[in-house]
N, C-alpha and C positions, 0 to 999 in steps of 0.2 A: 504493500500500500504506500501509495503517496509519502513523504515524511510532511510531517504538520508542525507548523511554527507557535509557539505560545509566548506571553513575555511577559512577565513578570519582575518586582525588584527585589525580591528574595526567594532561592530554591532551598529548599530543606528536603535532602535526600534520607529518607527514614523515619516511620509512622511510630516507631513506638514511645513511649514515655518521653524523651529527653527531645525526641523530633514535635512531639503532640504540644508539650511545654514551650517549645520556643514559636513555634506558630501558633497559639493564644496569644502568649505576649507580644508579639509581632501585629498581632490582628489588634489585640488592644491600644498598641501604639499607632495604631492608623495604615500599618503597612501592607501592601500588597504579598502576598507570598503566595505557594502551592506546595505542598506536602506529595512525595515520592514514596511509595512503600511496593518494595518487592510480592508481600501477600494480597492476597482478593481477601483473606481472612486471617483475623492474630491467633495465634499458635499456642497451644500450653507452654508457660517458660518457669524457669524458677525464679523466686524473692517475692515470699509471700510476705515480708512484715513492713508496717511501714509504725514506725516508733512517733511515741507522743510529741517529740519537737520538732517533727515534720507538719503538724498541722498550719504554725502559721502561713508556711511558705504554699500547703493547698489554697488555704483561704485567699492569698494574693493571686495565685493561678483561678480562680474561682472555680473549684473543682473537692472540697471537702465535701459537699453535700456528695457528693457520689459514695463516701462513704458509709453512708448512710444504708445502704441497700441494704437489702438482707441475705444478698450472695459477698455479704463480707462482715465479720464478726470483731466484735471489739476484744481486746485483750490486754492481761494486765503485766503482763512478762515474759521471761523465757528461764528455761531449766539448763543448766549447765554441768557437766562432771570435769571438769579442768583444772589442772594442777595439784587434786583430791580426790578420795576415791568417793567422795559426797555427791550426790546431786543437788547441788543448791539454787534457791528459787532467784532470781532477778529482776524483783517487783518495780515497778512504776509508781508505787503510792506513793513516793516522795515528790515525784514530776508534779511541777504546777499545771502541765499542760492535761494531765491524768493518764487517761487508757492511751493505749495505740490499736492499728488494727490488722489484723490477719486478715488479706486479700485473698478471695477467687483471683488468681493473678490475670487468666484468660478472660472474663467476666469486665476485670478494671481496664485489660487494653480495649476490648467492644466501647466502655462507657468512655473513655478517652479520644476514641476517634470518632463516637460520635458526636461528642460536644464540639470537637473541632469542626465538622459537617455544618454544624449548626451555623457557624460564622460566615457560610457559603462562598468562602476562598477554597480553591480548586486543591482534589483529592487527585492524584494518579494511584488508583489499588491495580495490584498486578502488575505494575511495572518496572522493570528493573535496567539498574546503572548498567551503559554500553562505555559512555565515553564523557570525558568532560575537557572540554578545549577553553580559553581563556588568552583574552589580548587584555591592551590597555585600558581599555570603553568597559569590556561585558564577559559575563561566563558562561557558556552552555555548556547543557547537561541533554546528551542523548539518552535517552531511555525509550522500553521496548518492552510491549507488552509480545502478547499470541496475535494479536491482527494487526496490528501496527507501532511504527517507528514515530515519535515524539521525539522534537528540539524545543530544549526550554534554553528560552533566556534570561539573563538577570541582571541584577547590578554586584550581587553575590551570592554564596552557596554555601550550606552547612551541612556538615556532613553528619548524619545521625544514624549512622550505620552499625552500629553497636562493634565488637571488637574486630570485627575485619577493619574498619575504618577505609573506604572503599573512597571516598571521595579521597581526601591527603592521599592515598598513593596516587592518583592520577597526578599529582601537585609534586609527586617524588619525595615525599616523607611518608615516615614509617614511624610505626609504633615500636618504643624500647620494652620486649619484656626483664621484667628486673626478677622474676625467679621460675622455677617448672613447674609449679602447681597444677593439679590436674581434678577434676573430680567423675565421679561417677555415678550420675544419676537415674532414677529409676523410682517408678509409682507403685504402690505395695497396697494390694485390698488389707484390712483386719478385721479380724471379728473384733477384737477388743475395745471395748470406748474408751479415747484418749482427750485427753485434757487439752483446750483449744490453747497450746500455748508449743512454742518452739522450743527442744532440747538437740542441746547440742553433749556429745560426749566425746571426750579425746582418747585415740587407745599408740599402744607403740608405733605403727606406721601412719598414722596421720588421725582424722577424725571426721566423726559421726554427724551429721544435721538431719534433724527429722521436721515436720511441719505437717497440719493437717490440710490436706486438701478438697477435702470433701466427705460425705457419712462411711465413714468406714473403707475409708482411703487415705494413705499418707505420702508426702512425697519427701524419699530418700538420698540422702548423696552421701559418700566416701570420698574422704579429701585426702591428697595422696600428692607426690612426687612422681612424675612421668617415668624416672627410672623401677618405680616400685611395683608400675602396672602390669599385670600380665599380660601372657597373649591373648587373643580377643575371646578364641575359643574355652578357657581357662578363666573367665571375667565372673561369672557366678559363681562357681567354685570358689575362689578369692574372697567375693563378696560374703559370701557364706562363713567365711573360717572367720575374717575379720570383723562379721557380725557379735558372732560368739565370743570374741573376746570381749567386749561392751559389757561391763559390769552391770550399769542399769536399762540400757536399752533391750537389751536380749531377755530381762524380764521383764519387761513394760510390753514390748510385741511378743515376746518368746518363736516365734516364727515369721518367718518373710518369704513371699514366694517373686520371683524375682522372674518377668517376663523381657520385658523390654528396655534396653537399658543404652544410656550415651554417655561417652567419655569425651568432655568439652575442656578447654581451658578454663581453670581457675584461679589464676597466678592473678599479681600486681603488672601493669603496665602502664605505659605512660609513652605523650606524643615528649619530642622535644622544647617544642613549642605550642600552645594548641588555639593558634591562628597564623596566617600569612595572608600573602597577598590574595582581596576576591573571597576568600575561605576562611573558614571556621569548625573545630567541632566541638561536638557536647556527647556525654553523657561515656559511655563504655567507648565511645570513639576518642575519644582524648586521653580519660581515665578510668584503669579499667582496677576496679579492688578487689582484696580480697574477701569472700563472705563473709567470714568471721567478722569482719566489722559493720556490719548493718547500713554500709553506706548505698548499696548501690544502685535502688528503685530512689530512692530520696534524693542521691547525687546527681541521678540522671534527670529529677523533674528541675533541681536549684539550676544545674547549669545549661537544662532549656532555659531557666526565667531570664537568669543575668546575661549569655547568650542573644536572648532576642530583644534586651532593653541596649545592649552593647551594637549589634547591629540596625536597630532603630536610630543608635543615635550616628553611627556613620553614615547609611544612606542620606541622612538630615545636614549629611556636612560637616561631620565632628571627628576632625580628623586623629586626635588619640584615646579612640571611644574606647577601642580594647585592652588598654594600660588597665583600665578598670576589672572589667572581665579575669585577663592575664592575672591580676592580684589578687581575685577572688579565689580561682580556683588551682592558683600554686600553691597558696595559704592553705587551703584545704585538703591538698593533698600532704605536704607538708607534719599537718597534723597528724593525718590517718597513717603517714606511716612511724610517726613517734610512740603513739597509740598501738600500733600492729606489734611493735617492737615489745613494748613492752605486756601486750596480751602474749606473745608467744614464748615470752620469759617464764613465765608463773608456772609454765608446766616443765617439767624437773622431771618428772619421774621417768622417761626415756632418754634423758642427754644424750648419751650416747647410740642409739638407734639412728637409721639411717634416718628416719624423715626427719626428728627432730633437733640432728645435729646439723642437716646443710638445708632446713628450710631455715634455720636462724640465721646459718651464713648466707644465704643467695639475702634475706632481709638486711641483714645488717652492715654489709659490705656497700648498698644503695642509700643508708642514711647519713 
């Protein structure tokens, strides 16, 4: 088919959380944009929590009422076995802010893009990055669905592509990963009723996160070092041994039947820089955390907002808009890995084991 021209002053390649975020703030600033998302529909993904001091920053996104539903539950903490063989509780009741909430995570990206519909700035669903060219004027973004070929134009382009970061490599920047985390996820029916609340347990090769995801369903991941992973045929069997070793988890579920299962990156990365010339990213395309620290649904809405208040104010003419941006979210990363550092201290009890002697090095060699 024909290629069709569109033109636009802002392309934001990637529908999920951090791409959804900055085109509301973009559309709230008065700007034109269009939203690029590779799915016709969002997908099950992990990070179901979204913690109580994430609220004010929905409330600015105008998006906490969605929490409200009742395909998402409030919650008052998380369970932890970490550097003891205790499982101890990690209440909220001291937050002023109070509860947080455990996400349908598939449920919150539907109500995500469709708030963004609502603003009736232009959706591409189903279509995915070909090419992105760029002069001194303008950027395009070729993208391509099953019947036809779209050129978008812009004045700039944000790349929200989660860790592949698709847009910067066309721009010939890469993402640094700073260590080989790996995890191994997978969805587990139970009979047993579980407490709507997130445990996490640590055992000698890495650690346990569980979360509910539904009536008697949990969603599972083993967090591990790429060196420690078996081979693929050998991946439940594995999963299996290092269940059993879980002091509390293996009697909270006492069995798991383990069908379908994905081995994704879950390491620390980071861009060099995370804007240039025409471009920008957010969210898992810039920086990508580790789970253990609860940043990364919340990280990805903060740096759609500042992101799209930062490109609001350069299309408008402000030419050191992203100095601001740049200092929000180096600070913050900054932090999380002072924070990372010293969460992965606390546990002692395997120093010498494979995961927990060179995931401290590959961490601590980056700060």
């Amino acid at each position: 088919m024909e290629n069709v021209n569109h033109t636009y002053q802002v392309l934001i390649i990637g529908g999920g959380p951090a791409g959804i975020a900055t085109a509301l703030t973009l559309h709230a600033r008065g700007i034109r944009c269009c939203v690029v998302e590779a799915l016709k529909t969002p997908i099950r993904k992990a990070g179901e929590a979204i913690p109580p001091n994430a609220k004010p920053l929905l409330k600015q996104l105008g998006i906490l009422s969605l929490l409200e539903h009742e395909q998402h539950t409030v919650y008052y903490g998380n369970k932890s076995c970490w550097g003891t063989e205790m499982l101890e509780e990690k209440e909220f009741l001291a937050d002023r802010l109070g509860h947080g909430f455990l996400l349908n995570r598939l449920f919150f990206e539907q109500q995500l893009q469709e708030v963004y519909q609502q603003t009736q700035q232009a959706f591409y669903k189903g279509y995915k990055l070909k090419k992105v060219v760029s002069d001194e004027a303008k950027v395009r973004a070729i993208v391509e669905s099953n019947s036809e070929t779209i050129t978008l134009t812009g004045d700039f382009i944000i790349d929200a592509t989660g860790k592949k970061a698709s847009v910067c490599r066309h721009f010939q920047v890469e993402k640094e990963p700073l260590d080989a985390q790996f995890a191994i996820t997978f969805n587990c029916k139970t009979t047993e009723k579980l407490p709507r609340q997130i445990i996490v347990e640590a055992t000698e090769n890495g650690w346990w996160y569980v979360a509910p995801y539904a009536e008697n369903e949990v969603t599972m991941m083993l967090f591990t070092l790429k060196t420690l992973l078996p081979q693929k045929h050998h991946t439940e069997a594995f999963l299996q041994k290092e269940f059993h070793k879980t002091i509390h988890l293996s009697q909270i579920l006492q069995k798991i039947n383990i069908n379908n299962f994905k081995i994704v990156p879950a390491g620390t990365s980071c861009l060099p820089i995370p804007y240039g010339t025409q471009w920008l990213a957010v969210g898992d395309a810039a920086y990508s955390y580790d789970p253990i620290s609860s940043y990364g649904i919340t990280s990805a809405l903060a740096s759609g907002f500042y992101a799209g208040h930062a490109v609001a104010d350069y299309v408008s003419g402000k030419q050191d808009a992203f100095l601001g941006y740049r200092y929000v979210v180096e600070n913050a990363f900054s932090a999380y890995m002072e924070k990372l550092v010293n969460h992965y201290t606390i546990e002692k009890r395997w120093q010498q084991n494979h995961y927990w002697l060179h995931r401290l090095e590959f961490i601590k060699q980056d700060v």
